[in-house]
C-alpha positions in Angstrom: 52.8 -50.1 12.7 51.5 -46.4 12.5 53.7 -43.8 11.5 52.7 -41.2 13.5 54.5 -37.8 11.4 53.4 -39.4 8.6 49.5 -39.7 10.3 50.1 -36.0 11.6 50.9 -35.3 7.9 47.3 -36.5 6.6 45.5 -34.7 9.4 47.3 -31.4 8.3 46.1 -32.2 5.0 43.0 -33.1 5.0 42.0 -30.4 7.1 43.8 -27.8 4.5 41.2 -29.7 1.7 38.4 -29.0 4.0 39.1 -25.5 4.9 40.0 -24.7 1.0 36.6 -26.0 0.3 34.8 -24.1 2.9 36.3 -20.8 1.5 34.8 -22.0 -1.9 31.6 -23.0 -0.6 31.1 -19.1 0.9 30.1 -16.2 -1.7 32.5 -13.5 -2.0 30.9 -10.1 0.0 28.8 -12.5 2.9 27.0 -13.7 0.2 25.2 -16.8 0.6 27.2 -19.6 -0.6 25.9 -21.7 -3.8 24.1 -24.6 -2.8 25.4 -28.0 -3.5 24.4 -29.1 -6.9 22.7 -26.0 -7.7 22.1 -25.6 -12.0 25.7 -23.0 -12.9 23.1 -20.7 -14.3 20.9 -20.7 -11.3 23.9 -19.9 -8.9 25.6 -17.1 -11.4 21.8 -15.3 -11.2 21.5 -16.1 -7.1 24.7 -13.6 -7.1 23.2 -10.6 -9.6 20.2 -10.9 -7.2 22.5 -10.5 -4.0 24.2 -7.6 -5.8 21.5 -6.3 -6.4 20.2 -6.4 -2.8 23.1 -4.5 -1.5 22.5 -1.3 -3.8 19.3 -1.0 -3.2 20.1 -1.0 0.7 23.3 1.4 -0.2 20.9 3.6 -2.3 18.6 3.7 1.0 21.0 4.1 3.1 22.3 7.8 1.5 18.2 9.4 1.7 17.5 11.3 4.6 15.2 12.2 5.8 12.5 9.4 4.3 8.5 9.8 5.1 6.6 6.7 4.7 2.9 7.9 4.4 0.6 4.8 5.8 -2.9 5.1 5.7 -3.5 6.8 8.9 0.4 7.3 10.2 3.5 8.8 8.9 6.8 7.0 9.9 10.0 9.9 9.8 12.8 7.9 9.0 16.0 9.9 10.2 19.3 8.8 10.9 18.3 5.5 11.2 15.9 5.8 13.7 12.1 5.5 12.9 9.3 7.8 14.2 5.6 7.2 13.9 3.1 9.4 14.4 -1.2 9.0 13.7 -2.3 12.1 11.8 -6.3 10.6 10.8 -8.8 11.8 13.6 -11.2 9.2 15.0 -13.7 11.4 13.6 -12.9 10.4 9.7 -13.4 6.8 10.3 -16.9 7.6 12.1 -17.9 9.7 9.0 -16.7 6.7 6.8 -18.7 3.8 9.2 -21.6 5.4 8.6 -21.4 6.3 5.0 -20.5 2.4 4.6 -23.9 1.7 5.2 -25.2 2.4 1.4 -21.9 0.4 0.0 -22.5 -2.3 2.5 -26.9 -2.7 1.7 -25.6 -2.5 -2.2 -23.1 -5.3 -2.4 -24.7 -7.6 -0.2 -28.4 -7.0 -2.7 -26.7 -6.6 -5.8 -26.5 -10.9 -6.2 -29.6 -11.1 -5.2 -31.9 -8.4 -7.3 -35.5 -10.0 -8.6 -35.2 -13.5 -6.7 -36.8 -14.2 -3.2 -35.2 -13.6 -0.1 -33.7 -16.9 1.7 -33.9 -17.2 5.2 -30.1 -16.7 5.8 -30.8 -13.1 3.8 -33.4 -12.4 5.8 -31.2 -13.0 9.1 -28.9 -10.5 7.6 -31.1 -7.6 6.9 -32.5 -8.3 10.5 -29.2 -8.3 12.3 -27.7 -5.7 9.7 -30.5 -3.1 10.3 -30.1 -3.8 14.2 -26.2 -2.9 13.7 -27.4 0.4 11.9 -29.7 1.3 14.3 -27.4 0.9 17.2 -24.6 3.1 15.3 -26.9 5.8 14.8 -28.5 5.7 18.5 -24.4 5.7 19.4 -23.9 9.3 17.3 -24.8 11.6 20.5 -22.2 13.1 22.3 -19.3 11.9 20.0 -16.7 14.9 20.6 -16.2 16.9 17.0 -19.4 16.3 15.8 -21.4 19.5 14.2 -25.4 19.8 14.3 -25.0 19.7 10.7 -23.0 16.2 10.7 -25.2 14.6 12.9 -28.2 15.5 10.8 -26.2 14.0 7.6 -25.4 10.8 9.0 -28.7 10.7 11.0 -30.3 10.6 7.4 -28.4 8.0 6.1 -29.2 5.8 9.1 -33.0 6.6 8.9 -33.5 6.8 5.1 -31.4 2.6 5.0 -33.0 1.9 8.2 -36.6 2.4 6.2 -35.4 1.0 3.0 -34.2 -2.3 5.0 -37.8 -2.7 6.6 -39.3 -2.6 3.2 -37.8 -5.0 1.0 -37.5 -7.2 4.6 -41.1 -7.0 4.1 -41.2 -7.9 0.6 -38.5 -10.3 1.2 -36.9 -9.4 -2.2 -35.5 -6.0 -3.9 -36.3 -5.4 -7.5 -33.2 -3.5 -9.6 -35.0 -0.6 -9.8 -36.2 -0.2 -6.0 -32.1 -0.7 -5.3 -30.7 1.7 -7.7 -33.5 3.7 -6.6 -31.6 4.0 -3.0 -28.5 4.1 -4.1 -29.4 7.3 -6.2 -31.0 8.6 -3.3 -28.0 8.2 -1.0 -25.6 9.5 -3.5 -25.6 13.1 -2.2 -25.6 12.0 1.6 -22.5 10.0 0.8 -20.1 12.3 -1.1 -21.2 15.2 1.5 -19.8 12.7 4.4 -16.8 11.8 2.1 -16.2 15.6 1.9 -16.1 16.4 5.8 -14.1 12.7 6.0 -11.6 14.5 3.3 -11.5 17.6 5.2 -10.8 15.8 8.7 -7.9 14.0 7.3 -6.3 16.6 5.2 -6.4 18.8 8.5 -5.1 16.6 10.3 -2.2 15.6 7.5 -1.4 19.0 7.2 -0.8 19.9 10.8 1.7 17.4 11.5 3.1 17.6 8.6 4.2 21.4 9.3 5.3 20.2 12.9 7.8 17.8 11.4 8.4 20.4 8.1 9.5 23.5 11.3 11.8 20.2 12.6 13.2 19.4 9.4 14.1 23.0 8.5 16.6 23.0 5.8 16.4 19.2 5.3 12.7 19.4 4.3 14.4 20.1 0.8 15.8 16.6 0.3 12.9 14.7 1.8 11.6 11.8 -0.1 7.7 10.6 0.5 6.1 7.5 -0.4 2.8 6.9 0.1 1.4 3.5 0.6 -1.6 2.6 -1.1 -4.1 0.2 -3.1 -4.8 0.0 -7.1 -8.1 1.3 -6.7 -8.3 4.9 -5.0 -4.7 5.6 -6.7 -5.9 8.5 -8.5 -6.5 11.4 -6.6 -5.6 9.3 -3.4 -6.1 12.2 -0.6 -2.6 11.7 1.0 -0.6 11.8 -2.2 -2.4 15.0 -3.4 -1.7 16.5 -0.9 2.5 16.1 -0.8 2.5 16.9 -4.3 1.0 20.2 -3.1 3.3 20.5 0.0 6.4 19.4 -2.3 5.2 21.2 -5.3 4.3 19.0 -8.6 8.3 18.8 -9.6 8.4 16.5 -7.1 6.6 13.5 -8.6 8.6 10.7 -9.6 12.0 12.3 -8.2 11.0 12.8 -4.2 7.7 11.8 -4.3 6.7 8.1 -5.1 3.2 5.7 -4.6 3.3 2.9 -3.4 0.5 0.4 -5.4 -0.4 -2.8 -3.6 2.4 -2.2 -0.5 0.9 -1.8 3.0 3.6 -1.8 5.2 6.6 0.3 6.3 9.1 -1.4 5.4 7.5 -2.5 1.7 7.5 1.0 1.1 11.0 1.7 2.4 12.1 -1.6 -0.2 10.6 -0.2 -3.0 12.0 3.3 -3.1 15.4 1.8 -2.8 14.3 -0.1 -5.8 13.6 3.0 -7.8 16.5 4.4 -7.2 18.6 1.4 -8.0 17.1 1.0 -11.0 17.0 4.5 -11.7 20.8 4.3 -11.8 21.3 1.5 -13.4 19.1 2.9 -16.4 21.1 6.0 -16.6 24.3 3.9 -17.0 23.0 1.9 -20.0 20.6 3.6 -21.4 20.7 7.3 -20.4 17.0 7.2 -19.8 16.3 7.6 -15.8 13.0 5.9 -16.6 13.8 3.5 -19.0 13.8 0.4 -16.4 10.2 1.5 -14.8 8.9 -0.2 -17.7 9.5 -4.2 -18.6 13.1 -4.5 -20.2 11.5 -6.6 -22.9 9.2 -4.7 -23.9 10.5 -2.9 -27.3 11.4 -6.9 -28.4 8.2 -8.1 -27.6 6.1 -5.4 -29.2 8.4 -6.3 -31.9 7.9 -10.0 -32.0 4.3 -9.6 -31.6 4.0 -7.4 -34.6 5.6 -10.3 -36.4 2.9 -13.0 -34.9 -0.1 -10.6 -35.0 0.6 -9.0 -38.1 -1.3 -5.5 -38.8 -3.8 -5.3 -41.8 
């Protein structure tokens, strides 16, 4: 026969085991709790990482104001709220579509220089000149446009337009006919990058003041990261130009780039990761820098002395 205080007994206990095991199973601080059979060294590592997570969203947390710098936008990160605004004028990427033309005729010849054309090449040029020609046909009446611009990119469209017709008539391109062109549009290029440079800047710098007048006394503390690839990271336009708004003492305190992160919130990430680290390298090594470089890499220049030895 079941003893039923006894029975009541076992419930009550078993349920204690299962609730003392749940509050083992959870990571102190809403961390994630270990997984079940996860290596000890694994887990103990899963927990620095957490750690880690929530000072770099604690280090974020204290900057304000924050401008994200994103191609073509800035995002104003203020009390928690985010603010966008588009500060490149349809204009620069005109400028820049048509002084693609060169870069686009270069790359697509440059694999084929000295052989015959195949008939898929020969599709190309035809359907790429036609694409040209219709841009350039497009450039009247675009608003912002100067007598002097149109002429500029008129001549690139002419001067590629011709250049396709002849080598679609030889159906190849020797190397010196296509360096030859590329020469030639050299000048026309950098003077379109120059008015694209100027469009942007302008445009940059006006809201830029708008938000600086806003800011006031705040525009003191602002932090700036610009977003941007490997390649144009020296003299990239947008970051030149904070460190002259900012002033050059800014660099690598208030003002930050962003290599190989295209989004917001990437950008957002990694200046709380600076500063994180930046911390953490003051407080064991007294260096604010010392973690922006790998933390192996005094031992390993060591160790590789002793495998490569120097003769």
């Amino acid at each position: 026969m079941i003893n039923v205080p006894t029975l009541r007994r076992g419930i009550a206990a078993a349920a204690l085991v299962l609730s003392l095991a749940a509050c083992a199973a959870t990571a102190p601080n809403g961390a994630a709790p270990t997984a079940p059979g996860k290596d000890a060294l694994v887990a103990l590592n899963d927990q620095f990482r957490a750690a880690y997570r929530e000072t770099r969203a604690w280090r974020l947390s204290r900057l304000d104001p924050v401008i994200i710098v994103q191609f073509d936008d800035l995002h104003l990160i203020r009390a928690g709220q985010t603010r966008t605004e588009t500060f490149t004028p349809p204009i620069y990427h005109q400028y820049k579509a048509i002084a693609h033309i060169p870069l686009a005729l270069y790359v697509k010849l440059a694999p084929r220089v000295g052989r015959p054309f195949d008939k898929p090449m020969l599709d190309w040029l035809t359907a790429y000149m036609k694409h040209v020609q219709a841009a350039g046909a497009s450039l009247d009446g675009r608003p912002g446009w100067t007598a002097e611009q149109l002429r500029l990119h008129r001549k690139i469209v002419a001067d590629s337009v011709a250049f396709i017709e002849k080598i679609g008539g030889a159906e190849q391109v020797a190397d010196e006919q296509l360096t030859a062109y590329t020469r030639a549009m050299r000048p026309l290029v950098l003077a379109s990058a120059d008015a694209a440079a100027r469009a942007q800047l302008d445009g940059l710098h006006a809201l830029v003041n708008k938000w600086r007048a806003e800011l006031g006394p705040h525009w003191g503390h602002v932090n700036v990261v610009v977003l941007g690839p490997k390649q144009p990271r020296p003299g990239n336009v947008q970051y030149e130009y904070f460190v002259r708004a900012m002033g050059r003492a800014a660099v690598g305190k208030r003002l930050w780039y962003a290599e190989g992160v295209f989004d917001k919130d990437g950008g957002a990430n990694l200046l709380g990761t600076l500063l994180a680290d930046r911390g953490a390298s003051i407080a064991f090594f007294g260096d604010p820098v010392r973690l922006e470089r790998d933390l192996l890499a005094d031992a390993a220049q060591r160790h590789l002395d002793r495998l490569f030895p120097r003769r």
